[in-house]
PDB file of N, H, CA, C and O in Angstrom:
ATOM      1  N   UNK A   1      -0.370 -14.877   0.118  1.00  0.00           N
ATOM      2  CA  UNK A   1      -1.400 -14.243  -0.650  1.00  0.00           C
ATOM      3  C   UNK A   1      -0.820 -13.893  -2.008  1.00  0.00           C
ATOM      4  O   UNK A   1       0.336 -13.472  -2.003  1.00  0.00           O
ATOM      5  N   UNK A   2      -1.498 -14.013  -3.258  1.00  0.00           N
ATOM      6  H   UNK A   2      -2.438 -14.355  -3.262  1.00  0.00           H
ATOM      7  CA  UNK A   2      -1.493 -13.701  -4.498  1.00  0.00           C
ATOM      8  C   UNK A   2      -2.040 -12.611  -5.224  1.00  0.00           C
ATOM      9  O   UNK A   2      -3.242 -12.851  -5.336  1.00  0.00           O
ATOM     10  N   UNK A   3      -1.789 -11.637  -5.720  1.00  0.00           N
ATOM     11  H   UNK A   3      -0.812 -11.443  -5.629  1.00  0.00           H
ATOM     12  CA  UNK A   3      -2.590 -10.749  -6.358  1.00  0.00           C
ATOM     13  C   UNK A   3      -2.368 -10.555  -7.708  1.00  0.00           C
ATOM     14  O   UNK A   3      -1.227 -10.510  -8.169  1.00  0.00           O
ATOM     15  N   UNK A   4      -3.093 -10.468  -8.198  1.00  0.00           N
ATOM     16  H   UNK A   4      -4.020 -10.505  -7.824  1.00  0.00           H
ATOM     17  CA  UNK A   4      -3.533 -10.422  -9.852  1.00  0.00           C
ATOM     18  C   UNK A   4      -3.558  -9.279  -9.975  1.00  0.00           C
ATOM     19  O   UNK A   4      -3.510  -8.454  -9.063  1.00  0.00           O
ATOM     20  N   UNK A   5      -3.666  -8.998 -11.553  1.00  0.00           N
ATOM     21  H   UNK A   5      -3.705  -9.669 -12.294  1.00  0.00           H
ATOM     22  CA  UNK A   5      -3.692  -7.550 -12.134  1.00  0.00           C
ATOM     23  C   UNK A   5      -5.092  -6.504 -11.547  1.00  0.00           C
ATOM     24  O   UNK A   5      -5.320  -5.295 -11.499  1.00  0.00           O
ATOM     25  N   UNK A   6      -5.632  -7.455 -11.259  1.00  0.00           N
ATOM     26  H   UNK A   6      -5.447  -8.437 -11.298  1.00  0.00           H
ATOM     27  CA  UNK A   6      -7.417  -6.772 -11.095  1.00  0.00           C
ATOM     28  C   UNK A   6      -7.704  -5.959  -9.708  1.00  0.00           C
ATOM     29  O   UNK A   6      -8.570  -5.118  -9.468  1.00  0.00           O
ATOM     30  N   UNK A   7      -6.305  -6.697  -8.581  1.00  0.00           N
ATOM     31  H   UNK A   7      -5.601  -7.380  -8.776  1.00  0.00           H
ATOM     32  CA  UNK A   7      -6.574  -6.294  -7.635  1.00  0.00           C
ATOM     33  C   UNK A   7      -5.036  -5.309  -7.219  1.00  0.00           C
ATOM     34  O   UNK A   7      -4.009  -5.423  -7.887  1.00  0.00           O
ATOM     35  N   UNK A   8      -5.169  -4.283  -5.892  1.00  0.00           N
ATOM     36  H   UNK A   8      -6.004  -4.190  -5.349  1.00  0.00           H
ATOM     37  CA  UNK A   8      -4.629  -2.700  -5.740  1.00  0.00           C
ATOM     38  C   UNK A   8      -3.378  -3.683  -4.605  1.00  0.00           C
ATOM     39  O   UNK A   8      -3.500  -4.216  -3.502  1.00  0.00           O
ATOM     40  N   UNK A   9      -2.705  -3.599  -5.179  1.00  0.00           N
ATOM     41  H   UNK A   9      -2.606  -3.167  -6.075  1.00  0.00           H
ATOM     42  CA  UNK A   9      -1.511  -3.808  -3.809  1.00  0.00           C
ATOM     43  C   UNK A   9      -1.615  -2.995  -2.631  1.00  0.00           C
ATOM     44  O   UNK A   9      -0.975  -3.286  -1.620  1.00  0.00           O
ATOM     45  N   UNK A  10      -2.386  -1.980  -2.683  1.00  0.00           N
ATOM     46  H   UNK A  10      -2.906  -1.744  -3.504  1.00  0.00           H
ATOM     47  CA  UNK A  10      -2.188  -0.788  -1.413  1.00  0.00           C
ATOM     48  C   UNK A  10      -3.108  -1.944  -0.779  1.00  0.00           C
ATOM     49  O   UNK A  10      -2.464  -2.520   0.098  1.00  0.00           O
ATOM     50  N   UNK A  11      -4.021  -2.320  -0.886  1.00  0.00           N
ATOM     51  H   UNK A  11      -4.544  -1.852  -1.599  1.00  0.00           H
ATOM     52  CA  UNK A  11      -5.483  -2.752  -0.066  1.00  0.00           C
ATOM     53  C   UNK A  11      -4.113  -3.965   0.878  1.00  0.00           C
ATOM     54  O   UNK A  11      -3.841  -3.903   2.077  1.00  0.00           O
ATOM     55  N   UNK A  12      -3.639  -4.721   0.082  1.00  0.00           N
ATOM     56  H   UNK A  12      -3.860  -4.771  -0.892  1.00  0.00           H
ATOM     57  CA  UNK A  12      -2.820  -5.909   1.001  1.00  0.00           C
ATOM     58  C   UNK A  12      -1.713  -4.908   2.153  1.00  0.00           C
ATOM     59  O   UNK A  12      -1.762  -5.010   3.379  1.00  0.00           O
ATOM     60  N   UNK A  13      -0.967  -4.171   1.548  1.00  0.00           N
ATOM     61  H   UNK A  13      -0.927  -4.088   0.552  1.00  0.00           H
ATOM     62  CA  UNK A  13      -0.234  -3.018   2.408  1.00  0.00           C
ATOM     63  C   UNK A  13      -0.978  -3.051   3.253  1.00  0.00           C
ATOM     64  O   UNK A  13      -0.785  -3.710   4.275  1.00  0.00           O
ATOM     65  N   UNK A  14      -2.222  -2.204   2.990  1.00  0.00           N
ATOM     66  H   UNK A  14      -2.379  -1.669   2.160  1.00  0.00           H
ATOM     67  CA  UNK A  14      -3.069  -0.964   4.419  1.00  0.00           C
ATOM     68  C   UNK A  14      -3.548  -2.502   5.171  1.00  0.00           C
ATOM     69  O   UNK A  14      -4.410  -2.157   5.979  1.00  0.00           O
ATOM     70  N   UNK A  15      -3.387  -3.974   5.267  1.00  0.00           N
ATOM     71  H   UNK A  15      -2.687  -4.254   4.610  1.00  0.00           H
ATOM     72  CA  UNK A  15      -4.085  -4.684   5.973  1.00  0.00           C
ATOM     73  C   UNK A  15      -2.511  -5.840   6.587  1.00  0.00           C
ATOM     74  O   UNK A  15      -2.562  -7.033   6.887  1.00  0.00           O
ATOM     75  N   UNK A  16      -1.361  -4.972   6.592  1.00  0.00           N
ATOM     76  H   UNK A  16      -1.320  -4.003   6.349  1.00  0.00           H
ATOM     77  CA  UNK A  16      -0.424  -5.248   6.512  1.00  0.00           C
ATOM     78  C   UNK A  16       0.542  -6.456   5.917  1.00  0.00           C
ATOM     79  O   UNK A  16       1.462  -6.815   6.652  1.00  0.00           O
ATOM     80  N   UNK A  17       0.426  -6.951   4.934  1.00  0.00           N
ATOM     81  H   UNK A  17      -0.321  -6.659   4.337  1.00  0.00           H
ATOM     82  CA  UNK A  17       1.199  -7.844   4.204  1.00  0.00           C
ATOM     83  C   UNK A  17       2.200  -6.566   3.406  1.00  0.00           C
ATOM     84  O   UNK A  17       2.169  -5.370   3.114  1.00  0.00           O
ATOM     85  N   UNK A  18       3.209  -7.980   3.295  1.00  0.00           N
ATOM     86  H   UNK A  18       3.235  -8.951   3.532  1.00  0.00           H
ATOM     87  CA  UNK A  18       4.644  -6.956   2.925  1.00  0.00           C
ATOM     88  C   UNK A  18       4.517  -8.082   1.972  1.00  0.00           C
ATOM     89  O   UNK A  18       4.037  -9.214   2.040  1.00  0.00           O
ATOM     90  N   UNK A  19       5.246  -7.226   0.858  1.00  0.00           N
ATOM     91  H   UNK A  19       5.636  -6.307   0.803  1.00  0.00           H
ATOM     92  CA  UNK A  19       5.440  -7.698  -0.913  1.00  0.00           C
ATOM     93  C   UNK A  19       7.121  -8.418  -0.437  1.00  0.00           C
ATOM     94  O   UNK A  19       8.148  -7.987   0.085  1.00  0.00           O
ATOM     95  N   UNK A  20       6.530  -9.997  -1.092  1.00  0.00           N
ATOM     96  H   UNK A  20       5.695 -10.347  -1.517  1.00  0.00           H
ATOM     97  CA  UNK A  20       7.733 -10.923  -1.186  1.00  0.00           C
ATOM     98  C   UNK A  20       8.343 -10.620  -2.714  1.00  0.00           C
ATOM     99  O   UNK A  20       9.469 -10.168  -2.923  1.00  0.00           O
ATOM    100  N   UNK A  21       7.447 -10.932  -3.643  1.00  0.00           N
ATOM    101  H   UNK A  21       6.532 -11.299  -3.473  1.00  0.00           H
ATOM    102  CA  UNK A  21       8.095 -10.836  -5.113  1.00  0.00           C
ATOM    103  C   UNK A  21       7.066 -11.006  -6.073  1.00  0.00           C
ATOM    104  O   UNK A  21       5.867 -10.830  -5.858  1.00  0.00           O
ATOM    105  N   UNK A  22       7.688 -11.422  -7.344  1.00  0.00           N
ATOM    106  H   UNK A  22       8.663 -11.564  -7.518  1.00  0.00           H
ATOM    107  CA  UNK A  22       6.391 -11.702  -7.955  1.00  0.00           C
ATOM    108  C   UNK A  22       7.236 -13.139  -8.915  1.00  0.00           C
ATOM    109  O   UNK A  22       8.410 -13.398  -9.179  1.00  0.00           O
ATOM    110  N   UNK A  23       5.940 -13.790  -9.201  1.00  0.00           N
ATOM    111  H   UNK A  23       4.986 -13.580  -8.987  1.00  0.00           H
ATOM    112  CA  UNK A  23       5.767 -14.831  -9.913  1.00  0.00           C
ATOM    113  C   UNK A  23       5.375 -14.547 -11.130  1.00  0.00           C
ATOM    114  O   UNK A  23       4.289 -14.087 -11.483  1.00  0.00           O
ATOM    115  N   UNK A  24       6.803 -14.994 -12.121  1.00  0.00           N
ATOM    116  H   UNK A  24       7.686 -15.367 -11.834  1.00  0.00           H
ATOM    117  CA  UNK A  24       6.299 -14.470 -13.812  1.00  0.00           C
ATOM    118  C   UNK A  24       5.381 -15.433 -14.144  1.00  0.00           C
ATOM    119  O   UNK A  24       5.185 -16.404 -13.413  1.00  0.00           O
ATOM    120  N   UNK A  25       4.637 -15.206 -15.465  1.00  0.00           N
ATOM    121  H   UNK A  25       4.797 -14.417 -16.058  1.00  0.00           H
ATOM    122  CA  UNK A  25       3.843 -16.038 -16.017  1.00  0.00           C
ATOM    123  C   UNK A  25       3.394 -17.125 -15.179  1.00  0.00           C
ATOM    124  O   UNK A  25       3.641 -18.298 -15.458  1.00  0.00           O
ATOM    125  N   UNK A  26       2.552 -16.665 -13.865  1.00  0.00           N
ATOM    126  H   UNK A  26       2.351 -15.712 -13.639  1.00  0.00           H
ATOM    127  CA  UNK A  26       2.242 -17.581 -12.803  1.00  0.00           C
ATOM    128  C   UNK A  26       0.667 -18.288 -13.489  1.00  0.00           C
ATOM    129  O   UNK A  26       0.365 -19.481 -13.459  1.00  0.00           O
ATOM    130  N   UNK A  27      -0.001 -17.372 -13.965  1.00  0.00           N
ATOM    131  H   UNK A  27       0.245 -16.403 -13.989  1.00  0.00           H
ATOM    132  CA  UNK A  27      -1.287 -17.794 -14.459  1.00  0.00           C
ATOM    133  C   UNK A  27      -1.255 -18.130 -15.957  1.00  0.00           C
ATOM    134  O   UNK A  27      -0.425 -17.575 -16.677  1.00  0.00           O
ATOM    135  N   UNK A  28      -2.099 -18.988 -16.433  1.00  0.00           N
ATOM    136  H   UNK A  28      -2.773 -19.438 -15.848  1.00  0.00           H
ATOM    137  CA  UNK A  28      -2.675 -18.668 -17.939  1.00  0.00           C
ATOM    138  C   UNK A  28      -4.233 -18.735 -18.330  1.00  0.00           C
ATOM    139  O   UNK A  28      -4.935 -19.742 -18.237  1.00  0.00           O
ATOM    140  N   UNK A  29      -4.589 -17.618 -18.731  1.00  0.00           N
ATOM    141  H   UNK A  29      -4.019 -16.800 -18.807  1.00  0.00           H
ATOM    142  CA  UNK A  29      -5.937 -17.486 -18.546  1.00  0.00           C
ATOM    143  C   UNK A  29      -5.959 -16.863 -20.026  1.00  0.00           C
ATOM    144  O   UNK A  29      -5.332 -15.849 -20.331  1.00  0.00           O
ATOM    145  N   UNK A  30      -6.872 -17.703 -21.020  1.00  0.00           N
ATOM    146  H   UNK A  30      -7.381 -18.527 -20.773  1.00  0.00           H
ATOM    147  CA  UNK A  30      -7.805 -17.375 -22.032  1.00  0.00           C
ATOM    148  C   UNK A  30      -6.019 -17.064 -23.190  1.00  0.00           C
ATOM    149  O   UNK A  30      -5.657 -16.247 -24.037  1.00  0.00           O
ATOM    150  N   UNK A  31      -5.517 -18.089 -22.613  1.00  0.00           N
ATOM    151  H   UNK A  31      -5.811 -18.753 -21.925  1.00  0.00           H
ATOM    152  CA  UNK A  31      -3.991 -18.435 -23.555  1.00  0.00           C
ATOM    153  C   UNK A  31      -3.281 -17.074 -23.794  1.00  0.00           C
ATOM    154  O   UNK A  31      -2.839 -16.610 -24.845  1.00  0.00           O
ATOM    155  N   UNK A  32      -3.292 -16.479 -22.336  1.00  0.00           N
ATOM    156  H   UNK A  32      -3.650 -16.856 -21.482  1.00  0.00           H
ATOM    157  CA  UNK A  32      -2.100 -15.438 -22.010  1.00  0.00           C
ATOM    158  C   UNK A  32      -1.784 -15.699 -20.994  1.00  0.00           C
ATOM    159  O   UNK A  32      -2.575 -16.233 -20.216  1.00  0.00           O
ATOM    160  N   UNK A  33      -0.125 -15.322 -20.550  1.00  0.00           N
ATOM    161  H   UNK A  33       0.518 -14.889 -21.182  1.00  0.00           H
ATOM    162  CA  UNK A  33       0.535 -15.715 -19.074  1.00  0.00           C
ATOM    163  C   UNK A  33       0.611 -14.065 -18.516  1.00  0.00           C
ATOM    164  O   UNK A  33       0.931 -12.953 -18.934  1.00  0.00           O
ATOM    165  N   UNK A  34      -0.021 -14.865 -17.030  1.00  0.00           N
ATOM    166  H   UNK A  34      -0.281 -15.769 -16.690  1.00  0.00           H
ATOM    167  CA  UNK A  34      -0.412 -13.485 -16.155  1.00  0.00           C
ATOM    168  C   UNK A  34       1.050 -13.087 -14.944  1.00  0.00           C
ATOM    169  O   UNK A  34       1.227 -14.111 -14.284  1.00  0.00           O
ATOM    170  N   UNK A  35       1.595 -12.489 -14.707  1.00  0.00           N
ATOM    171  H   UNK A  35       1.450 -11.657 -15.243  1.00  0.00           H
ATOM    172  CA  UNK A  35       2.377 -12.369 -13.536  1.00  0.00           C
ATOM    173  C   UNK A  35       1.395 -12.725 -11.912  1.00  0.00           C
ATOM    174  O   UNK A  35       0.182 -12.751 -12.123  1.00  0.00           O
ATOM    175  N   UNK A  36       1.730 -12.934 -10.690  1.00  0.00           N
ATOM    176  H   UNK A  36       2.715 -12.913 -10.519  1.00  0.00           H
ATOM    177  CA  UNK A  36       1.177 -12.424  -9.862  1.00  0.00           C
ATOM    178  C   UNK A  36       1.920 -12.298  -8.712  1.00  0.00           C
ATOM    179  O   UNK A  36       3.089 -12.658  -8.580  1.00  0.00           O
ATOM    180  N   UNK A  37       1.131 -11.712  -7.770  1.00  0.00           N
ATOM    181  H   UNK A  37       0.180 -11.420  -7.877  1.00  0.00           H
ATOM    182  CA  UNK A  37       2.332 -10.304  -6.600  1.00  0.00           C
ATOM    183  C   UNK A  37       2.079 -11.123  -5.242  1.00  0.00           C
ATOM    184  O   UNK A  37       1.103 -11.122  -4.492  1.00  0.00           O
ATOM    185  N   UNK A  38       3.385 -11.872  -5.179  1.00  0.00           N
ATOM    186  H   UNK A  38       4.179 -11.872  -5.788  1.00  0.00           H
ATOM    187  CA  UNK A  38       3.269 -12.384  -3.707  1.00  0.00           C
ATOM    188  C   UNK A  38       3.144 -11.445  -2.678  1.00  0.00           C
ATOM    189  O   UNK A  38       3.722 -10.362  -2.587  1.00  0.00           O
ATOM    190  N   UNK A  39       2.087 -12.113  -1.668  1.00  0.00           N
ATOM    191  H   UNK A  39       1.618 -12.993  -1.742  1.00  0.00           H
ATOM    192  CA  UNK A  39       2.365 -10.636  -0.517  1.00  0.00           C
ATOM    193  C   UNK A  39       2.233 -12.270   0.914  1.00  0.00           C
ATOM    194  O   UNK A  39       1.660 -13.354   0.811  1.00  0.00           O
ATOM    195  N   UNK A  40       3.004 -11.706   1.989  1.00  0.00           N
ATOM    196  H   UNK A  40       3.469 -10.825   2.072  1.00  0.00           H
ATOM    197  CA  UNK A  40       2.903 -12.275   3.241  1.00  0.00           C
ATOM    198  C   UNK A  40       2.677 -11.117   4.555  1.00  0.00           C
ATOM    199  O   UNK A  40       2.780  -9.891   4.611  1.00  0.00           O
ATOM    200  N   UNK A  41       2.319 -12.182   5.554  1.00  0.00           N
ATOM    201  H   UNK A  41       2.235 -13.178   5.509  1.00  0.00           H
ATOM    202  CA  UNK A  41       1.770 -11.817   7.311  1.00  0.00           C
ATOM    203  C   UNK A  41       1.828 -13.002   7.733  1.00  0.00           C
ATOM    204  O   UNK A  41       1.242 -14.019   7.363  1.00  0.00           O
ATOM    205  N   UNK A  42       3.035 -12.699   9.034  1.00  0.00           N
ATOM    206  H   UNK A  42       3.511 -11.873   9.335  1.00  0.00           H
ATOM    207  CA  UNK A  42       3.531 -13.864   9.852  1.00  0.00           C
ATOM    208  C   UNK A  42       2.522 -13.815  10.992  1.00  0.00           C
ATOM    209  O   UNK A  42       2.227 -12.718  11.467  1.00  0.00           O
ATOM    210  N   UNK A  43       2.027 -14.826  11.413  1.00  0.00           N
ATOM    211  H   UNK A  43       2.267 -15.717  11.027  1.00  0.00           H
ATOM    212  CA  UNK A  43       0.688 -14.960  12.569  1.00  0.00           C
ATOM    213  C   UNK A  43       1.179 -13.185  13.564  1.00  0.00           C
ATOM    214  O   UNK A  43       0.712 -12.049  13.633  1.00  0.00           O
ATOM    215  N   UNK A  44       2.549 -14.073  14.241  1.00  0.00           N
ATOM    216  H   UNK A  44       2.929 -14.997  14.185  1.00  0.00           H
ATOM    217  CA  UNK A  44       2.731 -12.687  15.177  1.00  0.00           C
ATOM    218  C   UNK A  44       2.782 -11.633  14.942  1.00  0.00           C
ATOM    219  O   UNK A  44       2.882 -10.909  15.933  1.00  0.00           O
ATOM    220  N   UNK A  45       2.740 -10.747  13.212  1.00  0.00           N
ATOM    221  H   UNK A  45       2.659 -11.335  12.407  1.00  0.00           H
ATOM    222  CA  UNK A  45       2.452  -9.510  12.921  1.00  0.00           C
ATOM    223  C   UNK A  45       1.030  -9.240  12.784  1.00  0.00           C
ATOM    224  O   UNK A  45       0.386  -8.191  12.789  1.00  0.00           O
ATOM    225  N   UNK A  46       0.817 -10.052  12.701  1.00  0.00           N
ATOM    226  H   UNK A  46       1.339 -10.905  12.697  1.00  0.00           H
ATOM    227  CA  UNK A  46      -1.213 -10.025  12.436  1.00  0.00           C
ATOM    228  C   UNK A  46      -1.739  -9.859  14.140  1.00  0.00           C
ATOM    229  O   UNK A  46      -2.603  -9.055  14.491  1.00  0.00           O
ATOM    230  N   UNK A  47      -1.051 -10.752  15.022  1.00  0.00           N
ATOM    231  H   UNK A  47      -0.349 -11.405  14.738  1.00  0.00           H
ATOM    232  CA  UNK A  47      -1.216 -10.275  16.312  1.00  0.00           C
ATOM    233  C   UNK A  47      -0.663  -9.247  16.619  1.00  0.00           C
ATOM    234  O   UNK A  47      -1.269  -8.872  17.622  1.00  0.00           O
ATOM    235  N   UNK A  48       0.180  -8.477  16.376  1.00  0.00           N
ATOM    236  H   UNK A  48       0.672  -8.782  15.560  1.00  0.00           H
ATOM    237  CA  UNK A  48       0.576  -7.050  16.861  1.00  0.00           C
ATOM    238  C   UNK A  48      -0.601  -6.059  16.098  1.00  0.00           C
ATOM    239  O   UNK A  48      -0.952  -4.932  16.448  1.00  0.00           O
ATOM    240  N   UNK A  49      -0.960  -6.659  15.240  1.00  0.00           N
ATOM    241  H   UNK A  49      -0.675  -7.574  14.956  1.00  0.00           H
ATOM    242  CA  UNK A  49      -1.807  -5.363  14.704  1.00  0.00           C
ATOM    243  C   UNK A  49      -3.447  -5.496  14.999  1.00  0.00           C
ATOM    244  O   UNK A  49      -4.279  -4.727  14.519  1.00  0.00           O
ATOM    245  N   UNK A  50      -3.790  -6.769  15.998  1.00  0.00           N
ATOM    246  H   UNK A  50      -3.113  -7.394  16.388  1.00  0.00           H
ATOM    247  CA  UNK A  50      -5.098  -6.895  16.985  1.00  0.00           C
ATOM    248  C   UNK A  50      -4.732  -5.905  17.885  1.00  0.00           C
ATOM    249  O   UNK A  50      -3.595  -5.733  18.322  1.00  0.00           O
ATOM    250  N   UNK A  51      -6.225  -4.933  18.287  1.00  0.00           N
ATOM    251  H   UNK A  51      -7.149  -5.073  17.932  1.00  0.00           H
ATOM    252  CA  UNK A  51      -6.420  -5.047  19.259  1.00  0.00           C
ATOM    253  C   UNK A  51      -6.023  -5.093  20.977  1.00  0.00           C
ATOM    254  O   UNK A  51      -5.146  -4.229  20.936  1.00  0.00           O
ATOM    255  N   UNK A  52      -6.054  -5.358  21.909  1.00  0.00           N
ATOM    256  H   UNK A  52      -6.766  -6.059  21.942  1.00  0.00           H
ATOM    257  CA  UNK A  52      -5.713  -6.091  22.583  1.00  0.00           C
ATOM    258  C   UNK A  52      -7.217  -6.747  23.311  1.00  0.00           C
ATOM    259  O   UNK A  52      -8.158  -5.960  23.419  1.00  0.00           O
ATOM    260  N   UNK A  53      -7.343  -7.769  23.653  1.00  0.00           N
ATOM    261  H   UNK A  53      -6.579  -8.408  23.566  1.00  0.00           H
ATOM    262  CA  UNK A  53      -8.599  -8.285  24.569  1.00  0.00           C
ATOM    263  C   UNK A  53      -8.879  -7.886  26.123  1.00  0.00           C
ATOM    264  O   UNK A  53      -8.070  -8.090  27.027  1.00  0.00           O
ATOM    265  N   UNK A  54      -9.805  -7.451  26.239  1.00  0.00           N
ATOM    266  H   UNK A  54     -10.462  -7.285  25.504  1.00  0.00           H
ATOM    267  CA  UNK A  54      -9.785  -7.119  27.594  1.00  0.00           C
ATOM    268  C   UNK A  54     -10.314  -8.570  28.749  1.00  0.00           C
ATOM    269  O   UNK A  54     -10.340  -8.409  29.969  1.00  0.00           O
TER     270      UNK A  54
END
């Protein structure tokens, strides 16, 4: 996952992705270079944080 300036790093946190790094001048939009905020979730942490099925 990628996040841009527009969007809250907490929201990727509270849905558990953990911040890898960031990518300088990853974008160019309207002939400015944007950074953006790698975030990851490995399948089996996304399954620890389901639920369980009955």
């Amino acid at each position: 996952m990628q996040l841009f300036a527009a969007t809250k790093p907490a929201v990727a946190e509270r849905a558990g992705f953990r911040f890898e790094g960031v990518l300088r001048q990853h974008l160019w939009l309207q002939g400015q270079a944007h950074d953006a905020a790698c975030y990851s979730l490995l399948a089996i942490e996304w399954a620890a944080r389901q639920p369980a099925q009955p």
